[in-house]
C-alpha positions in Angstrom: 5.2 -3.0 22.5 4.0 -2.2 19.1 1.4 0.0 18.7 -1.3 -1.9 17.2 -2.7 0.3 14.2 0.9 -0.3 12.5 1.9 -3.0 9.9 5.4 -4.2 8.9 5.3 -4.6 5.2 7.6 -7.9 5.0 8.6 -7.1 1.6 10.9 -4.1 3.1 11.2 -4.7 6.8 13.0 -7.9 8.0 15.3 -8.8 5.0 17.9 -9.8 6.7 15.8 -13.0 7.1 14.6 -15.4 4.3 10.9 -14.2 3.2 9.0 -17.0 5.3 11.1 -16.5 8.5 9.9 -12.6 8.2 6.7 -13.2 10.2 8.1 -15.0 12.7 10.2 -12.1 13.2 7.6 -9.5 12.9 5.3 -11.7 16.2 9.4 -11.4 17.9 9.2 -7.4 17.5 5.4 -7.6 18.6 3.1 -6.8 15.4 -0.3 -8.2 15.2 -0.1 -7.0 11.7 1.5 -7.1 8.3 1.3 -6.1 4.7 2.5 -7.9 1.9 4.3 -6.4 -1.8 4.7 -9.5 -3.8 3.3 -12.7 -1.9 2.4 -14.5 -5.1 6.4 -14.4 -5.5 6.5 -17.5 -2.7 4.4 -20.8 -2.2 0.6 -19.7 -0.8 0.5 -22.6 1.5 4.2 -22.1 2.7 3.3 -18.4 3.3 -0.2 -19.0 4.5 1.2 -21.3 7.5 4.2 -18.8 7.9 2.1 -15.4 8.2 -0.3 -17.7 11.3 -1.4 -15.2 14.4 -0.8 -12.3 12.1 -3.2 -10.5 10.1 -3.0 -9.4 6.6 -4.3 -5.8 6.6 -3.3 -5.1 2.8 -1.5 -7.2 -0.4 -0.8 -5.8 -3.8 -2.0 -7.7 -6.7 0.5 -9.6 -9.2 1.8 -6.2 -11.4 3.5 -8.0 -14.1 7.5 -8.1 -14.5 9.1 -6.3 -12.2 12.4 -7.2 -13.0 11.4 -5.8 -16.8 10.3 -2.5 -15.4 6.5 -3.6 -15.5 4.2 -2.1 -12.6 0.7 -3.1 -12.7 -2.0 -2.4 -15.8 -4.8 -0.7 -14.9 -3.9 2.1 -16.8 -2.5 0.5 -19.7 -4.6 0.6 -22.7 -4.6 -2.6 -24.5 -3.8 -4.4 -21.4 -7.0 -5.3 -19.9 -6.6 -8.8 -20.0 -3.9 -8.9 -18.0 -5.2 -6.4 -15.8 -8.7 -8.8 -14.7 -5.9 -11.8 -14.8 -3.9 -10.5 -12.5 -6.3 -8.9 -10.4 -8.0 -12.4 -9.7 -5.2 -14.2 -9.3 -4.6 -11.1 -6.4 -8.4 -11.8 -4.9 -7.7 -15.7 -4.9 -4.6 -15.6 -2.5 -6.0 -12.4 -0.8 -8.5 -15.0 0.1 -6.6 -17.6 0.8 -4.5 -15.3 3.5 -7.5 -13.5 4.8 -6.0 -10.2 3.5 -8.5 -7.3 4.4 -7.3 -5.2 1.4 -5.8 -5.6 -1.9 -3.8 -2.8 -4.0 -4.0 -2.6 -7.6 -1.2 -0.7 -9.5 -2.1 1.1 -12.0 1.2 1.1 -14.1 3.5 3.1 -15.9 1.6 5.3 -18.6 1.2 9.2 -19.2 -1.6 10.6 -17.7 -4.1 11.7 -20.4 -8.2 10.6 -21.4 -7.2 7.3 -22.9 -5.5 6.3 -19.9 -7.9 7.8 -17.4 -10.8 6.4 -18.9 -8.9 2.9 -19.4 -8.3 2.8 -16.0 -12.2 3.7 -14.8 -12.9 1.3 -17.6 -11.0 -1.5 -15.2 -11.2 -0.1 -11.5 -15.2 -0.3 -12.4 -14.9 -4.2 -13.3 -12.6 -4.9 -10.7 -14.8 -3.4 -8.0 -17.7 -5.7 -9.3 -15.6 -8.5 -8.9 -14.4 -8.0 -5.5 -15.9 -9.0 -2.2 -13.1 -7.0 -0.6 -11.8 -3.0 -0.4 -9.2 -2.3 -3.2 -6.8 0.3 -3.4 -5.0 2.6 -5.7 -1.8 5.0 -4.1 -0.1 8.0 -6.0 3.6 6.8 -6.5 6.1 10.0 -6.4 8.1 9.9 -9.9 11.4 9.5 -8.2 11.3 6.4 -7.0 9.3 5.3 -10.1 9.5 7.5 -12.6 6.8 7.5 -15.1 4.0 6.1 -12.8 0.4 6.8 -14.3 -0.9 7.7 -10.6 1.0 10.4 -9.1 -0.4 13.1 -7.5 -3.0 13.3 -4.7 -5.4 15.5 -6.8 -5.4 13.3 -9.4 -6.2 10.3 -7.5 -9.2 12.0 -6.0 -10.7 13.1 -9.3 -10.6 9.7 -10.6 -12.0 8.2 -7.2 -14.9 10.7 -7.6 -15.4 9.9 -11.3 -15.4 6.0 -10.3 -17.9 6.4 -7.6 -17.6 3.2 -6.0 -17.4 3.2 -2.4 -15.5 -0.3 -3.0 -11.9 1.4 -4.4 -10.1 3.5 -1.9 -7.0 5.5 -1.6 -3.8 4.5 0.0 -2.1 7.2 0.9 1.9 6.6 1.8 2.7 9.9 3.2 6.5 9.3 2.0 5.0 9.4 -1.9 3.1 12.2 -1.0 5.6 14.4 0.5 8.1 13.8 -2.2 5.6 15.1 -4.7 3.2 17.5 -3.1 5.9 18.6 -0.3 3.7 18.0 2.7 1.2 15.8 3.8 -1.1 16.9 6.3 -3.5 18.8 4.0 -3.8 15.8 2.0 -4.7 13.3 4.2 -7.5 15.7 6.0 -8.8 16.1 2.3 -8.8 12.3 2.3 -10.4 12.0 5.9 -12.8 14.8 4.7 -13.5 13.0 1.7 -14.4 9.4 3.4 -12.1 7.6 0.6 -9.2 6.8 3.2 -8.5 3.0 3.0 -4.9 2.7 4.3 -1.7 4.8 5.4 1.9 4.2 4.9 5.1 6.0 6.3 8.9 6.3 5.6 11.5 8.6 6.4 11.7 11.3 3.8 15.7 11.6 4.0 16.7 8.0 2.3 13.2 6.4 3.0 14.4 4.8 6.2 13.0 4.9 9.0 11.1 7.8 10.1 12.6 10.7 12.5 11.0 10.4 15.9 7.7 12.4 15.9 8.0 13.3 11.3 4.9 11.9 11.5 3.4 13.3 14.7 0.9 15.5 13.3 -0.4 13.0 10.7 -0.7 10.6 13.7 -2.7 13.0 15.9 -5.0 13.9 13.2 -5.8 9.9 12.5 -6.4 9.6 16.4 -8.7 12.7 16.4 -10.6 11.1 13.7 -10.5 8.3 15.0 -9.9 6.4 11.9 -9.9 2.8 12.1 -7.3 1.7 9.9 -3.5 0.7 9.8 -0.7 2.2 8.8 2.3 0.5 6.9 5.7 0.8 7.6 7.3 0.4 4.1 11.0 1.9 4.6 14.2 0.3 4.2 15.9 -0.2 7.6 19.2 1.4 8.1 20.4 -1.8 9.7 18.8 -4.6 11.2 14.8 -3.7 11.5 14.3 -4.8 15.3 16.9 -2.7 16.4 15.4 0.6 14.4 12.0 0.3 15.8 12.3 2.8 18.4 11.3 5.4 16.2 7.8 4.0 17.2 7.2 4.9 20.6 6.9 8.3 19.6 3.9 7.2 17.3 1.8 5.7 20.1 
């Protein structure tokens, strides 16, 4: 049985099936929950009847182009329009699919006061828009190199000059060990910090799936805190994803 605080992000597990079969999959494998990368990508009410029994626990917002390198706007000075289109689009099918979260990238940019304060500029009017939690997550610069939000430090400075209780920080311990090395310390900062809106794992070595017990400290950290929320499994399966969950009975 799946433990219940995890998600399968059907944008990376279950691709050996076409996108709408993935939740049927996912109830197969037992998860109760799932998280979604580009669900504007496919027909809402195709997905909406597809994803039926599961819950939603966290969607990313439209971020542009990806196929032309484009990953999100808040960040991206002169792009503010398309930042507050695409983030309502993101709140109108969030809605539609009962998501409990929605992630807004913040986009490729260097990291200086232009961009920093364009992006508080549009976090602030997002979080006035939105009846829902948002998130932002540091993205490690190999996977996506140039990515304005990168580092763990930096994402809690900007939370604490946004001050809004509404924007929250996903923290994908795979992102943060490629960049900061480990990621214990960071998520107790987080934890410490009450900005904590979601988790996500992957195997460090070829983001598959983790190593039995890579994760075990993170995990028994989450449990003595008893934090509420979910985590995401957003690694690329060595082989077919059923057959690679056993990884998670160490997680329990």
């Amino acid at each position: 049985m799946i433990p219940p605080r995890f998600a399968a992000n059907l944008d990376w597990l279950y691709t050996e099936h076409a996108y709408l079969d993935r939740p049927t999959a996912a109830r197969a494998d037992g998860f109760g929950a799932v998280e979604l990368q580009q669900p504007h990508l496919h027909d809402a009410a195709a997905l909406q009847t597809s994803l039926t029994g599961l819950h939603v626990v966290l969607m990313n917002a439209p971020a542009g182009d990806w196929a032309t390198g484009e990953r999100g706007f808040a960040a991206l000075p002169g792009h503010e329009a398309r930042f507050r289109d695409t983030t309502l689009r993101g709140l109108d099918l969030a809605h539609r699919l009962g998501a409990g979260r929605i992630h807004l990238l913040s986009g490729l940019a260097e990291d200086s006061p232009e961009t920093r304060a364009t992006w508080l500029s549009n976090l602030d009017w997002a979080a006035a828009q939105s009846p829902l939690p948002l998130l932002v997550e540091p993205i490690n610069h190999r996977d996506m190199p140039g990515y304005f939000l990168h580092r763990q430090a930096q994402a809690l400075d900007l939370l604490a000059a946004l001050g809004s209780a509404r924007v929250q920080l996903q923290l994908d311990l795979y992102h943060c060990r490629v960049t900061e090395g480990e990621s214990l310390s960071h998520l107790t900062r987080a934890l410490d910090l009450g900005v904590l809106g979601h988790v996500q794992v992957a195997g460090v070595d070829g983001r598959h799936e983790p190593a039995a017990g890579e994760y075990a400290a993170e995990s028994a950290l989450l449990d003595a805190r008893n934090w509420p929320g979910s985590i995401g499994l957003e690694y690329r399966p060595r082989a077919a994803t059923s057959a690679g969950l056993g990884w998670l009975t160490a997680a329990r």
